[in-house]
C-alpha positions as CSV (number, residue, x, y, z in Angstrom):
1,X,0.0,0.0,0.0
2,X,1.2,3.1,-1.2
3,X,2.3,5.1,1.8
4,X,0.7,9.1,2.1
5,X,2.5,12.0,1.6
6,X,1.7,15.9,3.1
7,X,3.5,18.5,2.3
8,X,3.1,22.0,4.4
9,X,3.8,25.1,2.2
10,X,3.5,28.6,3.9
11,X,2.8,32.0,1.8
12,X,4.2,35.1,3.3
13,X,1.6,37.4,1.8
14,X,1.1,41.6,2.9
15,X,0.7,44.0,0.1
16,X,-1.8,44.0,-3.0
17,X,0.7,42.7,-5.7
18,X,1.4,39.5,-3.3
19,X,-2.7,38.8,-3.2
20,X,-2.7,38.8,-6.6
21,X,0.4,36.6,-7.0
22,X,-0.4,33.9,-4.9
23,X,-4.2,33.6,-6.5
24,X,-3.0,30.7,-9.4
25,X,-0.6,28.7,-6.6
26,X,-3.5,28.6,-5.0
27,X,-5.8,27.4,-7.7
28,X,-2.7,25.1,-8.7
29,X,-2.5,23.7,-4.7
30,X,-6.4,22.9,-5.0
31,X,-6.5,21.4,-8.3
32,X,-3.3,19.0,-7.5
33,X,-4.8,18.0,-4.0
34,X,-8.2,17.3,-6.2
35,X,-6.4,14.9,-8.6
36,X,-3.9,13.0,-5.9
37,X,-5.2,10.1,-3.8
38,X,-1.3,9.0,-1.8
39,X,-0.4,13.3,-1.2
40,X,-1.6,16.1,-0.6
41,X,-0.5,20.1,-0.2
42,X,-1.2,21.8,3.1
43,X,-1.1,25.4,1.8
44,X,-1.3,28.4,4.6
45,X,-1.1,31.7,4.0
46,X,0.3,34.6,6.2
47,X,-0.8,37.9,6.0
48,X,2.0,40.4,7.3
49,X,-0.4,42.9,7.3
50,X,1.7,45.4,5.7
51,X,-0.8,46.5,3.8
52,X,-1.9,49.2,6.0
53,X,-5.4,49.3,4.7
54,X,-7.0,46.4,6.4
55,X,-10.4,46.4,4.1
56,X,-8.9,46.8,0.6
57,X,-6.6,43.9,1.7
58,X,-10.0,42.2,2.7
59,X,-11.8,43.4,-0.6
60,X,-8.4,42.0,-2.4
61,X,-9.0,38.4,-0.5
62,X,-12.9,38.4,-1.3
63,X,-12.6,39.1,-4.9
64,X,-9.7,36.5,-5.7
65,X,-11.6,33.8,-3.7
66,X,-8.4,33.7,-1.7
67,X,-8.9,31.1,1.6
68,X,-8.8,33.2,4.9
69,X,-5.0,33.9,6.1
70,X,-4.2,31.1,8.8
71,X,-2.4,33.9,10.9
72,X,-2.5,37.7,10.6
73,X,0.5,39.7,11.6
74,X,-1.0,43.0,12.2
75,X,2.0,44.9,11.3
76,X,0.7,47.9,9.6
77,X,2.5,50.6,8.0
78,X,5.5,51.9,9.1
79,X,9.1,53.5,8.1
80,X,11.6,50.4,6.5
81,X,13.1,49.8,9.1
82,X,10.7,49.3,11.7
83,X,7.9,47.3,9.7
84,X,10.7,44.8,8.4
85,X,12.1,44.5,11.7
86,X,8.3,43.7,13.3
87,X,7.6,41.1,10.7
88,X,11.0,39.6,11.4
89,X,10.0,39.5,14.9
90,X,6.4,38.1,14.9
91,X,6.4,35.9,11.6
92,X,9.2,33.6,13.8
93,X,7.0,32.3,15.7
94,X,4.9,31.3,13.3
95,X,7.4,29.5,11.8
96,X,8.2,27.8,15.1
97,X,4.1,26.9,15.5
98,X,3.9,25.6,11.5
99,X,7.2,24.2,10.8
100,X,6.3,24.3,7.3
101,X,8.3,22.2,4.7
102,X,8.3,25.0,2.5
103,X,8.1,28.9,2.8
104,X,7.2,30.5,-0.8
105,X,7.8,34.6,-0.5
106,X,6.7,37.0,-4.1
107,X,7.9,39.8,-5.4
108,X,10.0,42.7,-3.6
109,X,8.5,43.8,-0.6
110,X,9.2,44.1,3.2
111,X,7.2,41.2,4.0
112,X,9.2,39.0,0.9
113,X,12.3,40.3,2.5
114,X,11.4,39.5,6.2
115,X,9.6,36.1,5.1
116,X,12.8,34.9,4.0
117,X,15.2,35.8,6.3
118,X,13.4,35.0,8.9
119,X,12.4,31.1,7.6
120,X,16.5,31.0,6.2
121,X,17.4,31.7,10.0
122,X,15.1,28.7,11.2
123,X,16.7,26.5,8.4
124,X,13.3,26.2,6.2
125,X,13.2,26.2,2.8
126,X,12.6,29.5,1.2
127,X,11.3,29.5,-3.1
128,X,11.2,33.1,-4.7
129,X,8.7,33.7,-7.0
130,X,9.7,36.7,-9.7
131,X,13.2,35.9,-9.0
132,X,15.7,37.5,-10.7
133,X,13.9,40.4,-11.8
134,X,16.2,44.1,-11.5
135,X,15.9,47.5,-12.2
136,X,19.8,48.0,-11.5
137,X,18.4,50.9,-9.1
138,X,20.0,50.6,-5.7
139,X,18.0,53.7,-4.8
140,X,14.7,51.9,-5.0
141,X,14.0,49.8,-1.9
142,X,12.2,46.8,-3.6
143,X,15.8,46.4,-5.4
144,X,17.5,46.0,-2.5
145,X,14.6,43.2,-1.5
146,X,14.9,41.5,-4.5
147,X,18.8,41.2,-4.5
148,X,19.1,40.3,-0.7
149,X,16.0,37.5,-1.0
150,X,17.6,35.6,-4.3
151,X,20.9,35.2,-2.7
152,X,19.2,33.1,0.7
153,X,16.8,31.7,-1.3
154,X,16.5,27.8,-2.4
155,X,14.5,27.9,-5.2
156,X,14.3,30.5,-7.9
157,X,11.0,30.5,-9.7
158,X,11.8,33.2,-13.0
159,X,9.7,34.9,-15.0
160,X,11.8,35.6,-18.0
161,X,14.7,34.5,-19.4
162,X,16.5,37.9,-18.8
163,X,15.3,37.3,-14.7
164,X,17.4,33.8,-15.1
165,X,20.5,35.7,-16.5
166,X,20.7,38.3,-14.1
167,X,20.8,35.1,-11.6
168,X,23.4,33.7,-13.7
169,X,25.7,36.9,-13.7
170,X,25.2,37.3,-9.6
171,X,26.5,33.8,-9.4
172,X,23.0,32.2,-8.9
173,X,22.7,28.9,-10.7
174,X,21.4,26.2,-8.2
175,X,17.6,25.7,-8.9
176,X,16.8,28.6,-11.1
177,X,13.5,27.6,-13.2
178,X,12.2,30.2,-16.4
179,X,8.3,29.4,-15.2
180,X,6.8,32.4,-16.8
181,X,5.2,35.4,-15.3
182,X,3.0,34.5,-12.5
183,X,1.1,38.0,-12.6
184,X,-0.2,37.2,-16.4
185,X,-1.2,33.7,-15.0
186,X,-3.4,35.6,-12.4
187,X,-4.7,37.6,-15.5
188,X,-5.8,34.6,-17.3
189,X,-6.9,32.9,-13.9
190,X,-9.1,36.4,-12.9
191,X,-10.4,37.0,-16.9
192,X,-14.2,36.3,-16.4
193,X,-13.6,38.1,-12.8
194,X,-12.7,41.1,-15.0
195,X,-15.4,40.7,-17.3
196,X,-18.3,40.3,-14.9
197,X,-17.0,43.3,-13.4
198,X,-17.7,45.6,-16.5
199,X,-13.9,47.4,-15.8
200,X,-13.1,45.9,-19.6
201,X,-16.1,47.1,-21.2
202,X,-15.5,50.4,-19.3
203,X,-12.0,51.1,-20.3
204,X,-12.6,50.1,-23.6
């Protein structure tokens, strides 16, 4: 008898482009758990709350059919420094409670940035999803994310072939995958969203 599997796979989530990056793993977590009999994906979500407005982010979660966040931070809004520093602080012991096999952080902001140091330091897994991508604009803060969270990460989903070759010139070559742009997946995903909306039909 085939023996079961479960995998436990933790989304650091806390600003509007994150919600709508994590929509198709989502969908893609349900539909493999719906076609799988021996394994299955636990997939929780944590909301850093660095979106500082708490019903847009709850609008965002409502609209995308996202499942409810499994812990909510509370962070809130706050200079650099100080909101990195508090998700650092209160997303560790959510780690410590979950002990996920997997923590999968998006994009380039404060809560990607905290989510993986903070699962690097407790030895979990970290995958980056829109690895690779640069402006070569040190000034910009979401650089500095992006640079810092590829070089601790394990697993560098791309979504271009010019993200994997800005990996390859940092020295990055260990799991690097071209997977395509997640935010045009969540286009596709979201189409008859947009359409029943009437936001198409309005902007022409």
């Amino acid at each position: 008898m085939k023996k079961f599997t479960c995998i436990k796979i933790l989304s650091i989530v806390g600003a509007r482009p994150e919600f709508i990056q994590v929509c198709p793993l989502t969908s893609a977590i349900s539909h493999y758990n719906q076609h799988r009999r021996h394994s299955r994906i636990v997939h929780h979500l944590i909301h850093t709350g660095q979106h500082y407005d708490y019903n847009m982010s709850k609008m965002f979660f409502s609209e995308l059919a996202l499942p409810h966040p499994h812990h909510h931070l509370e962070v809130g809004s706050g200079t650099q420094g100080h909101q990195t520093a508090e998700i650092l602080s209160r997303l560790e012991k959510v780690l410590l409670q979950e002990k996920p096999h997997l923590v999968v952080v998006y994009g380039d902001t404060n809560s990607t940035l905290a989510g993986a140091l903070a699962s690097t330091k407790l030895h979990h897994k970290v995958a980056h999803i829109e690895s690779g991508v640069r402006s070569y604009n040190r000034q910009m803060p979401e650089e500095i994310n992006r640079v810092l969270v590829d070089q601790i990460a394990d697993i560098h989903f791309c979504p271009s072939r010019t993200a994997t070759n800005n990996l390859a010139m940092e020295g990055i070559h260990r799991q690097v995958h071209f997977v395509g742009d997640v935010m045009y997946d969540s286009i596709l995903h979201n189409m008859k969203l947009a359409a029943r909306s009437g936001i198409l039909k309005a902007l022409n």
